[in-house]
N, C-alpha and C positions, 0 to 999 in steps of 0.2 A: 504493500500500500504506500508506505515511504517512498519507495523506487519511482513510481506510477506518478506523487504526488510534486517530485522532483523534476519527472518529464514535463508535466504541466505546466510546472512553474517556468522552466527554460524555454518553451515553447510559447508561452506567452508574454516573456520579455518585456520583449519590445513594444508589446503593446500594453500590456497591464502596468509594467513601470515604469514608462515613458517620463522623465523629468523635464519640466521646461525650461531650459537655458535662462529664462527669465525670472524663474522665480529667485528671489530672495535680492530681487536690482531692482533699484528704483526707476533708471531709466535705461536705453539700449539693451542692447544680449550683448551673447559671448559666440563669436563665428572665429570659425580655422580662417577666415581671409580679413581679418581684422585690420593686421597692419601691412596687406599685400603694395598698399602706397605708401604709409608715412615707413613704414621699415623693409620692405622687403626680404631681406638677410637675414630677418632674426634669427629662423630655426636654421638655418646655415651655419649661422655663428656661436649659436645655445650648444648646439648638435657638437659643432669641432672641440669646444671648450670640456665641456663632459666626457667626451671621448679622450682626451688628455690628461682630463682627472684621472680618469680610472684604468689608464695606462697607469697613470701613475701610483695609483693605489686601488687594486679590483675592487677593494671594500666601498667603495665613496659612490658607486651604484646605486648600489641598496642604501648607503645612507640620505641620497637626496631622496629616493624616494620617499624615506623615513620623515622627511623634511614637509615632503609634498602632504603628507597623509596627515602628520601632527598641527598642520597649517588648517586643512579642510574641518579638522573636525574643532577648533576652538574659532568660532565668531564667522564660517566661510572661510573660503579660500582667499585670504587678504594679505597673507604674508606678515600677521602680527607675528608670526614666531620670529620670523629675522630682528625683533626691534631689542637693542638693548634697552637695559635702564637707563631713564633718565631722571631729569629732576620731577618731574611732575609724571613718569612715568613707569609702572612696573614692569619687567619685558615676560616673557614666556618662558625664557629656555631655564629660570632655577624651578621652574614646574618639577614635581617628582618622574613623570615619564620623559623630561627631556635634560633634565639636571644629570651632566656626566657623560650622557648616552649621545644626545642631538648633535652631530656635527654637519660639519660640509658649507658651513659660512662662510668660509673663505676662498670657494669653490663658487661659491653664487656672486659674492664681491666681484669674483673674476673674472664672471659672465655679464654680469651688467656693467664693468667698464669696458668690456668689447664690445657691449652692443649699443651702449652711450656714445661710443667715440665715431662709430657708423651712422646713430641717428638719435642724438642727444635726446632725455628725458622722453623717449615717447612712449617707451618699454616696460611694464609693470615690473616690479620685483614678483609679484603672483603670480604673473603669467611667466617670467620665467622660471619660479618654482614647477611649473606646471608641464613647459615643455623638457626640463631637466627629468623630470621624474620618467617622462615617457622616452625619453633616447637612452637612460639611464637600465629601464629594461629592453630596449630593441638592443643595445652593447650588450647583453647577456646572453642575446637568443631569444629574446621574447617578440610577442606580437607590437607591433605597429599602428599608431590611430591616428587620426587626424582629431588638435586638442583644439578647440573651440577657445578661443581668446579675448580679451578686452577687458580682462579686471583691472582692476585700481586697488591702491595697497592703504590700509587700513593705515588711521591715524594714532590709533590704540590697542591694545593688547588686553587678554584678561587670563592671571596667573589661576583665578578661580579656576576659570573652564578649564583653559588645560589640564589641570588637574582633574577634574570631574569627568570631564567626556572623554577624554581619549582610554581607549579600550587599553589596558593592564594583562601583563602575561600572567597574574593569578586573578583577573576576575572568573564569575563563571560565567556559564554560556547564556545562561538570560540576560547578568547584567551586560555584557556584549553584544548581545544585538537588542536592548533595550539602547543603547549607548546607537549603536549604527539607524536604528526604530529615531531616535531625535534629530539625525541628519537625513530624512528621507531614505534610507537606505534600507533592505530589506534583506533576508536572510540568503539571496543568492549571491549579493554584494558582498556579503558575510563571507562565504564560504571561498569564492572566488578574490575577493582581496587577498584574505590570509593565505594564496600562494604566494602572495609578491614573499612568503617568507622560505621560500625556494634558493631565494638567496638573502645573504647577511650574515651578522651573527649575532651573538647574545651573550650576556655577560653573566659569568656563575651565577651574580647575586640576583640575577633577575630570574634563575629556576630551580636554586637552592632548594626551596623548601618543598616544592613538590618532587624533587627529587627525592629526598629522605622523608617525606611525610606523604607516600600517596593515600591520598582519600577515600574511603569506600563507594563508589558510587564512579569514580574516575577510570579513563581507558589507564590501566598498566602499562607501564615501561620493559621492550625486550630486557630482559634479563643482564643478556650479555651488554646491549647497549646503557644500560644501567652503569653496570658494573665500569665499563671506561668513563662516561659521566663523572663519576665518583672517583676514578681515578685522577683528575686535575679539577677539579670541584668539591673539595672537601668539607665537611658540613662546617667548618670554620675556616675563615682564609681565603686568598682567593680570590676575592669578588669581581676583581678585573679580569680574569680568567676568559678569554673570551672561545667559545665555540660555535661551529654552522649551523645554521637554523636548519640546512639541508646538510647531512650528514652527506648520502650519496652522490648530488654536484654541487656543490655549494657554491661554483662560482656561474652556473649555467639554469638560466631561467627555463625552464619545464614544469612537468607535472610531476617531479619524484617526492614533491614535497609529499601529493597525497598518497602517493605509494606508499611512503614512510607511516604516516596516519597509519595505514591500513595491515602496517608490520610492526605496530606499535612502539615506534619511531620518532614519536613527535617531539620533540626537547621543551617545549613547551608546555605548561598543564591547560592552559587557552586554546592551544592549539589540536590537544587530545581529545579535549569536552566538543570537537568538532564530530568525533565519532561515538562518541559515551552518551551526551545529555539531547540528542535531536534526533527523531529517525531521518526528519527531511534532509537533514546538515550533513546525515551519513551517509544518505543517498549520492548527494548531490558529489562529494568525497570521494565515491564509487564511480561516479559518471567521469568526473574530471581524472579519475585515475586511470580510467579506459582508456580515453581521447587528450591526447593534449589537446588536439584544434578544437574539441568544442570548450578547454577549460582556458585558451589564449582568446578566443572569442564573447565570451561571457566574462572576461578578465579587464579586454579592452572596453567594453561596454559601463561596465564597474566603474571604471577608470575616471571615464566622461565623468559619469551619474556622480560619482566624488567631487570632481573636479565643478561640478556645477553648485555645488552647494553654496548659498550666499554669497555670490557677487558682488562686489563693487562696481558699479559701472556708471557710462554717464556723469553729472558731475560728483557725485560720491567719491571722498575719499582722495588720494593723490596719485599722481604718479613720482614713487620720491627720488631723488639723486641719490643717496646712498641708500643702502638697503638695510642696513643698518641704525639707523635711525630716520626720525618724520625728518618733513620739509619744514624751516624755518618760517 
């Protein structure tokens, strides 16, 4: 019945969760040909920049992504995560989910003075959050979209929300898609995001304790993949310790993430309760672990649907010179 109620859901996608690029903007959308005149280059220039990052260090992929995701879900996709502190303002990144962990700033800094020096102030810092995140998985192996553009970058931050809404490796599975349920997002978005954790990594202290504490009611840990866990993650110590979220390719965007799921694999306890706590979630697991292409296609769709969450656009908000801090 879960199986069945998994096909229905994917099958009517596109039509049943259709988002409108418009909601959450007060004026204009958000189109792939936004700045096909005032910038033409951009994704030329997003695209070379990223791709040099992550010659440089494979890891800084998955971290813009991480970037792109932790943005969308506190206020829209506005780019408040990029803002430090200031005097009259709190920033995002000593959030608990980004305090330590959020990087790739300096990687975005470096995008947006290449793309300022092409076509001064016309370029959001969110939209290039936005196109970082999707070249960042097409350099792994992954699918390819066309990202709908035209946000403007928030003139505030809120350390609350981040805190609150961004989804945690030990929440469980309700409060996570209650969490994705306040962003317009729905349990396929669910299931199909959490492969962007195919690649990255994670750091001991973020699965410490469901490592040595698993729950009754939670998918178990192989054995053996336990047992290495525990070998450079000890229940003390450690906490920088960083391991792949994909054991099997960790540096290549596919579907082994759910494989792993489904060989009880998953280094995550959030990422386990995908198969434990939902039959739909586990369906869905099962489908995407069949096919990669229907789980890169339902991935890129995802994508959008994130990516459209509360826009700025029109005269909302700025387009700032550094990305790092508002406009004077």
């Amino acid at each position: 019945m879960a199986l069945f109620s998994a096909f229905t859901l994917l099958a009517c996608a596109a039509v049943c969760f259709y988002v409108n690029p418009n909601v959450g903007s007060d004026a204009g959308h958000l189109d792939p040909q936004f700045y096909s005149r005032s910038c033409p280059r951009v994704q030329q220039i997003v695209r070379s920049n990223v791709a040099k990052a992550v010659a440089k260090e494979a890891r800084m992929g998955a971290s813009l992504v991480r970037l792109h995701f932790h943005d969308c879900f506190v206020k829209g996709c506005d780019a408040s995560i990029l803002l430090d502190d200031a005097n009259s303002l709190i920033g995002e990144k000593r959030s608990r989910p980004n305090r330590d962990s959020a990087r790739g700033f300096e990687v975005v800094d470096d995008i947006k003075s290449a793309v300022d020096k092409e076509c001064n102030q016309t370029v959001s810092c969110a939209d290039i959050l936005a196109l970082a995140a999707r070249d960042s998985i097409v350099l792994a192996g992954g699918p390819s979209w066309e990202v709908p553009v035209g946000r403007r970058d928030s003139r505030s931050a809120s350390l609350g929300g981040s805190n609150n809404n961004i989804p945690a490796p030990n929440n469980t599975f309700h409060t996570i898609l209650n969490k994705f349920d306040l962003q317009g997002l729905d349990i396929i978005d669910l299931v199909a995001l959490s492969g962007s954790h195919t690649i990255g990594s994670a750091r001991c202290v973020s699965f410490r304790d469901s490592l040595y504490n698993q729950s009754a009611g939670t998918s178990k840990l192989d054995k053996s993949y336990a047992a290495q866990l525990r070998s450079h993650c000890p229940s003390s110590g450690g906490d920088e310790n960083l391991f792949p979220l994909d054991f099997a390719t960790p540096r290549t965007f596919d579907n082994s993430y759910f494989k792993n799921l489904l060989s009880s694999k998953g280094l995550l306890s959030s990422d386990r309760a995908l198969v434990s706590k939902n039959g739909v979630s586990m369906a869905l697991v099962k489908i995407y672990a069949e096919s990669n292409e229907l789980f890169f296609q339902q991935f890129a769709k995802s994508m959008v649907k994130m990516g459209n969450i509360s826009p700025l656009t029109g005269l909302s908000g700025e387009i700032r010179k550094k990305c790092r801090e508002r406009n004077g």
